[in-house]
MARMARRO-290757 format. One line per 8 residues: for each residue x, y, z of C-alpha. Coordinates in nm, 4 decimals. Layout:
BEGIN
X Y Z ~ ... $
END
This chain:
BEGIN
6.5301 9.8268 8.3632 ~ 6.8716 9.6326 8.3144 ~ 7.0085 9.5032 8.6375 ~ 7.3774 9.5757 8.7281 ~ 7.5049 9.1945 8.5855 ~ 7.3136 9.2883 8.2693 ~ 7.4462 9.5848 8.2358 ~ 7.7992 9.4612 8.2510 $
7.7544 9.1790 8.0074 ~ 7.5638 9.4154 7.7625 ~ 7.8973 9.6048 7.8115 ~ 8.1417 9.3211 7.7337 ~ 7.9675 9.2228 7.4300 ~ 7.9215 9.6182 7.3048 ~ 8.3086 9.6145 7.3157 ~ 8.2837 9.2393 7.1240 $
8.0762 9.4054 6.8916 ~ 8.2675 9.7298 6.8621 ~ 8.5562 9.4606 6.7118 ~ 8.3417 9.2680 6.5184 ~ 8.1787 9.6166 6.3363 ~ 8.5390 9.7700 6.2723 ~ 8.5953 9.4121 6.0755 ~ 8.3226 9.4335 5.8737 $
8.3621 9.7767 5.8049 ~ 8.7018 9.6686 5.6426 ~ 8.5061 9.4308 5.4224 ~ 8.2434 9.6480 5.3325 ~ 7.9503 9.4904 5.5095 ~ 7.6915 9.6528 5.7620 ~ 7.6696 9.5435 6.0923 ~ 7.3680 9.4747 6.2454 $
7.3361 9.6484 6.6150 ~ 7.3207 9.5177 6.9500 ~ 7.0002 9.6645 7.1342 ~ 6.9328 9.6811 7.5110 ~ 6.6018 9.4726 7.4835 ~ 6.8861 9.2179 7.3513 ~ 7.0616 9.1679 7.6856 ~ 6.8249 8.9012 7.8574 $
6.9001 8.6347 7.5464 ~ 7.2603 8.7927 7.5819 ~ 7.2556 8.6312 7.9049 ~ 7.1206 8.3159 7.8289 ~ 7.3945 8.2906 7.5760 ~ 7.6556 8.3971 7.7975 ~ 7.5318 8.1293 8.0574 ~ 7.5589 7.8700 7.7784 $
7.9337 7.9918 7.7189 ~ 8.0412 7.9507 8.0102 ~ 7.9399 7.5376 8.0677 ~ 8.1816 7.4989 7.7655 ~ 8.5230 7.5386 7.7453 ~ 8.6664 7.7640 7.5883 ~ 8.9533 7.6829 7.3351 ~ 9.3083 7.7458 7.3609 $
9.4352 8.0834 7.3016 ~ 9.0969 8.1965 7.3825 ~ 9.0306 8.2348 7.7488 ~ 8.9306 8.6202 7.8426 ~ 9.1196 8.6777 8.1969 ~ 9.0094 9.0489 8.2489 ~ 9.1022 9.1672 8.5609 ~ 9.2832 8.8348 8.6667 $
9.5487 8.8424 8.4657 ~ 9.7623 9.0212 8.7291 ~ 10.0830 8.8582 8.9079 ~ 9.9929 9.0087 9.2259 ~ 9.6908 8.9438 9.3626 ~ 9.3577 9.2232 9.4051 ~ 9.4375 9.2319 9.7840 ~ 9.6655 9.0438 9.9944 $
9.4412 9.0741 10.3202 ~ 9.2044 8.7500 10.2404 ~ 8.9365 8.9967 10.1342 ~ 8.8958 9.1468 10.4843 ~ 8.9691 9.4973 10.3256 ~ 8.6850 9.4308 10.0522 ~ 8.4144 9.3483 10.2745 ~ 8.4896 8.9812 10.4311 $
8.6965 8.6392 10.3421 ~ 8.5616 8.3714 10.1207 ~ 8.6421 8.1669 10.3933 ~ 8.5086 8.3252 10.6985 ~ 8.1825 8.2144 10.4940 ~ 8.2219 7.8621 10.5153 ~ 8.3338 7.8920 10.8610 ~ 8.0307 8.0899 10.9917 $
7.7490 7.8644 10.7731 ~ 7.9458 7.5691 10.9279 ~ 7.9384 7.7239 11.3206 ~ 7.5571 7.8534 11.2524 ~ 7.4579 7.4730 11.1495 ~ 7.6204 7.3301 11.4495 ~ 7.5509 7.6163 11.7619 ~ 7.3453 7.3917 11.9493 $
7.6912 7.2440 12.0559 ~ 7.8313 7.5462 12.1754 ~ 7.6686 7.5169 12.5112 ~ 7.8080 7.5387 12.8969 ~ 8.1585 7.6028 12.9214 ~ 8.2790 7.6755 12.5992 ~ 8.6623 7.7529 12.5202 ~ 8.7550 7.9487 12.2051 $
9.1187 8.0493 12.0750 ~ 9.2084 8.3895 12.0679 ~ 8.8749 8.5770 12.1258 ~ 8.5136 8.4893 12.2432 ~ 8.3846 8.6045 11.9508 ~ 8.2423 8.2922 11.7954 ~ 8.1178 8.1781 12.1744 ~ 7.9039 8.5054 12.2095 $
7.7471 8.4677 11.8277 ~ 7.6393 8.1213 11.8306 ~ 7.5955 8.0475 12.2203 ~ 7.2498 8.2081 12.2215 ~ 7.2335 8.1698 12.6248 ~ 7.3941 7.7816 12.6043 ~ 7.6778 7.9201 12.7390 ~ 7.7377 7.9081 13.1239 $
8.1127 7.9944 13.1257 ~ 8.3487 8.1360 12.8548 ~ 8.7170 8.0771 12.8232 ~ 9.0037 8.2006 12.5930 ~ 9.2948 8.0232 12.5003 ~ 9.6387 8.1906 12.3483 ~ 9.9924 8.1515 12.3380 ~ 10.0159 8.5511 12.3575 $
10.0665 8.6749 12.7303 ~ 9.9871 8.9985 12.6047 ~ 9.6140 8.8996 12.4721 ~ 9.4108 9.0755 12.7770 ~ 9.1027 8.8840 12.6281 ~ 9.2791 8.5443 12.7529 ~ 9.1520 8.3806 12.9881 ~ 9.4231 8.0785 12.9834 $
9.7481 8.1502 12.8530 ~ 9.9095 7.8300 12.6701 ~ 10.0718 7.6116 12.4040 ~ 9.8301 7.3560 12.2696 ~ 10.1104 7.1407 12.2286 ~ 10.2602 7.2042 12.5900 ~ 9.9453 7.2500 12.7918 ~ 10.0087 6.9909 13.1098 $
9.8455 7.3380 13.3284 ~ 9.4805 7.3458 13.1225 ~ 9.2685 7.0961 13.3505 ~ 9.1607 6.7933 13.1315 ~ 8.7773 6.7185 13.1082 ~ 8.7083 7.0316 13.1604 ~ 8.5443 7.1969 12.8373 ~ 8.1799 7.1095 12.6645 $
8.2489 7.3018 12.3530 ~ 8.6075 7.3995 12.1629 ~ 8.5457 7.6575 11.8807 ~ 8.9205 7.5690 11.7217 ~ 8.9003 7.7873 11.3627 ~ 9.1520 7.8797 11.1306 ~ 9.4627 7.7710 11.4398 ~ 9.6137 7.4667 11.3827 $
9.8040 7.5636 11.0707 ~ 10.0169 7.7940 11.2693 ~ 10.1401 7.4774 11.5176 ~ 10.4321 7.2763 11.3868 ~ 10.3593 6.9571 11.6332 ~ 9.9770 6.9321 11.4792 ~ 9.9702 6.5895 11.6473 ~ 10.0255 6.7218 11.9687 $
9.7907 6.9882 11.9584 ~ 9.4983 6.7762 11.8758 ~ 9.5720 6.5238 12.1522 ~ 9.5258 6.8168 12.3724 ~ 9.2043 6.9537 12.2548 ~ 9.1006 6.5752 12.3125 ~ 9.2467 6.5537 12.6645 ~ 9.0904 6.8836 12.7728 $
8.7445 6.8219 12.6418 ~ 8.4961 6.6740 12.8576 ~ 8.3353 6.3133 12.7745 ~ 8.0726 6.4131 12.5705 ~ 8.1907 6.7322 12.4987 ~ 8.2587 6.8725 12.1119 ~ 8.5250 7.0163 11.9330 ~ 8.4324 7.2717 11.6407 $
8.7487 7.3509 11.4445 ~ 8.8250 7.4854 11.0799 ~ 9.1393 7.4866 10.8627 ~ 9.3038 7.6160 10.5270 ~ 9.2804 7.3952 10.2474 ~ 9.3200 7.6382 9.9006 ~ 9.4787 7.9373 10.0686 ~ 9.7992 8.1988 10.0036 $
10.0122 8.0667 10.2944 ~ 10.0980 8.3768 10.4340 ~ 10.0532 8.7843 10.5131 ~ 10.3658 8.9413 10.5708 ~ 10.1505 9.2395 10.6075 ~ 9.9625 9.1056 10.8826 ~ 10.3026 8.9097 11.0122 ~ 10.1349 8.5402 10.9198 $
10.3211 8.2515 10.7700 ~ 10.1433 7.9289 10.7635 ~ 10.2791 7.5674 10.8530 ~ 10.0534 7.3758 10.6967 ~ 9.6987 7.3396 10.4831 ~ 9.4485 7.0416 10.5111 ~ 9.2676 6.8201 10.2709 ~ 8.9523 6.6469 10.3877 $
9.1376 6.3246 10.4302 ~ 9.4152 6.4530 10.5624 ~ 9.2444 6.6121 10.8803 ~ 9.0072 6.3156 10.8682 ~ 9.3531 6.0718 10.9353 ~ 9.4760 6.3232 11.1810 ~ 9.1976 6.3694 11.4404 ~ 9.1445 5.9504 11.3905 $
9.4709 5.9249 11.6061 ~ 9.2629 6.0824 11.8995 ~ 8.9164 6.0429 11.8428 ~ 8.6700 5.7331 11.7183 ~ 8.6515 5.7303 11.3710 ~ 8.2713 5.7513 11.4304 ~ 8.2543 6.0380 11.5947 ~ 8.4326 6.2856 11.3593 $
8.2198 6.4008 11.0317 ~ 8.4545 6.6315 10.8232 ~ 8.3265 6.8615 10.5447 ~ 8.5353 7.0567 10.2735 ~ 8.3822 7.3496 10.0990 ~ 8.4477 7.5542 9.8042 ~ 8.4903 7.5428 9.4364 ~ 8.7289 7.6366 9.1584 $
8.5864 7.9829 9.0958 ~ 8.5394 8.0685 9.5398 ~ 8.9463 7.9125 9.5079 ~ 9.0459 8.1656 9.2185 ~ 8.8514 8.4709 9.4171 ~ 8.9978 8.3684 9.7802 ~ 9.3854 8.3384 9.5667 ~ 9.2814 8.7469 9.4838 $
9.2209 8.8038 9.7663 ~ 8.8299 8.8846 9.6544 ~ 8.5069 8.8875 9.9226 ~ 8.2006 8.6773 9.9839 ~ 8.0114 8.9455 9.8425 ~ 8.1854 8.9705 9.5157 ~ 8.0284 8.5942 9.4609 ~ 7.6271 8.4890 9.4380 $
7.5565 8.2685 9.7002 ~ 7.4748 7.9417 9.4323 ~ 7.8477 8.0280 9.3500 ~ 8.0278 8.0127 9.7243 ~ 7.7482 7.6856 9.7837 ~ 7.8550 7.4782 9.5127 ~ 8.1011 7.2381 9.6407 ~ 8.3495 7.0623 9.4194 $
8.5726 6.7837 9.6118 ~ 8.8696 6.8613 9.3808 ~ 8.8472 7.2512 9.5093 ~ 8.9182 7.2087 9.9012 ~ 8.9352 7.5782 9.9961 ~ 8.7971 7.5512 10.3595 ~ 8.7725 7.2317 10.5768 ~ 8.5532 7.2005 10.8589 $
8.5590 6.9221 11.0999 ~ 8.3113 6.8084 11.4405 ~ 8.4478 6.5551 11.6661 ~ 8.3096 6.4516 12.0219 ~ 8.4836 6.3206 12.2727 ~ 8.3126 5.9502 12.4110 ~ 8.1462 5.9559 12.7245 ~ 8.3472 5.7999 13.0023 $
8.3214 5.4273 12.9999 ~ 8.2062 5.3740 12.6267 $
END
């Protein structure tokens, strides 16, 4: 039985075929036809297709050649972002940090997934009074009230684009941490900048080096490790506005360093006296 991929490649080249046969039915020749039991070395072939390049002129953009995108919601009407992807791989690989208190922006969400009983007190940080999940309400740039030393773990994802004074912000999440303690924090590298639907407009996007220069101003150099995720086709399908489950996993895993679409960055705070 022909699996669904199969299927739609046996499809694409029926229709190549289709063109081909009305062509040689103009010169008089018989085609030969394109069987099902063909479709595995179809496959192959198409795999071998794709490592080349194809010429000018000759590029097939399907259902990408489209000014507007598939979705303007990041995927999260499709069945999840690209990005959240990266994000979650990247908190799953590092939840033995989130551990006694633990402060997270917006919602506890993150805390509750990846504390796995680590966590002794939860906090949440926003700027929104309204937010009844908030435990502290504040400005990460104007945060004199948050006590410093106080948190072991920061989950920071996806925020810092939305703050104009970057600098300032991260010289709080150092100040508030606790010797030892770690931040966890994500941003934007290939992104749309913005959701007017969903009233977001970013400030800024990262690079690896770029967040790697930034967080240097407040923490060692040794004690940041920065990652960057994604590739050209995860950048095209996040631009659409695609899911993670529109891609195979050996597609959203392969990381190019010249397609930045997600950065992801742990720092920890020295202990006192080092």
């Amino acid at each position: 039985m022909l699996g669904d991929a199969q299927l739609e490649l046996l499809g694409s080249r029926m229709a190549e075929e289709g063109q081909r046969v009305e062509g040689l039915q103009q010169q008089g020749r018989r085609p030969n036809k394109l069987r099902a039991r063909d479709a595995p070395q179809i496959g192959r072939q198409d795999k071998e297709r794709r490592k080349e390049r194809p010429p000018v002129g000759r590029v097939r953009f399907g259902d990408l050649r489209r000014l507007a995108p598939i979705s303007r919601k990041f995927g999260l009407d499709r069945g999840g972002p690209i990005d959240r992807y990266y994000i979650e791989t990247f908190l799953a690989r590092h939840a033995g940090d989130v551990g006694g208190r633990v402060l997270e922006i917006k919602d506890s969400s993150y805390t509750n997934r990846y504390g796995n009983g680590r966590v002794v007190f939860s906090d949440v940080l926003d700027i929104a009074e309204e937010n009844q999940r908030a435990s502290i309400v504040a400005d990460l740039t104007r945060a004199d009230h948050v006590p410093s030393d106080a948190f072991d773990c920061i989950i920071c994802t996806q925020t810092l684009h939305f703050i104009y004074d970057v600098r300032a912000a991260v010289r709080t999440l150092h100040r508030i941490l606790k010797p030892g303690g770690t931040l966890l924090a994500t941003f934007p590298g290939i992104s749309q900048t913005g959701c007017e639907r969903l009233g977001e407009q970013y400030l800024w996007t990262f690079t690896k080096l770029s967040a790697r220069q930034l967080f240097e101003e407040a923490f060692p150099a040794q004690n940041i490790v920065v990652e960057a995720h994604g590739n050209v086709l995860a950048a095209t399908g996040f631009l659409q506005g695609l899911s993670a489950k529109e891609l195979r996993k050996e597609e959203l895993e392969h990381d190019d360093p010249d397609y930045e679409l997600l950065i992801a960055l742990r720092a920890v705070k020295p202990e006192a006296g080092a």
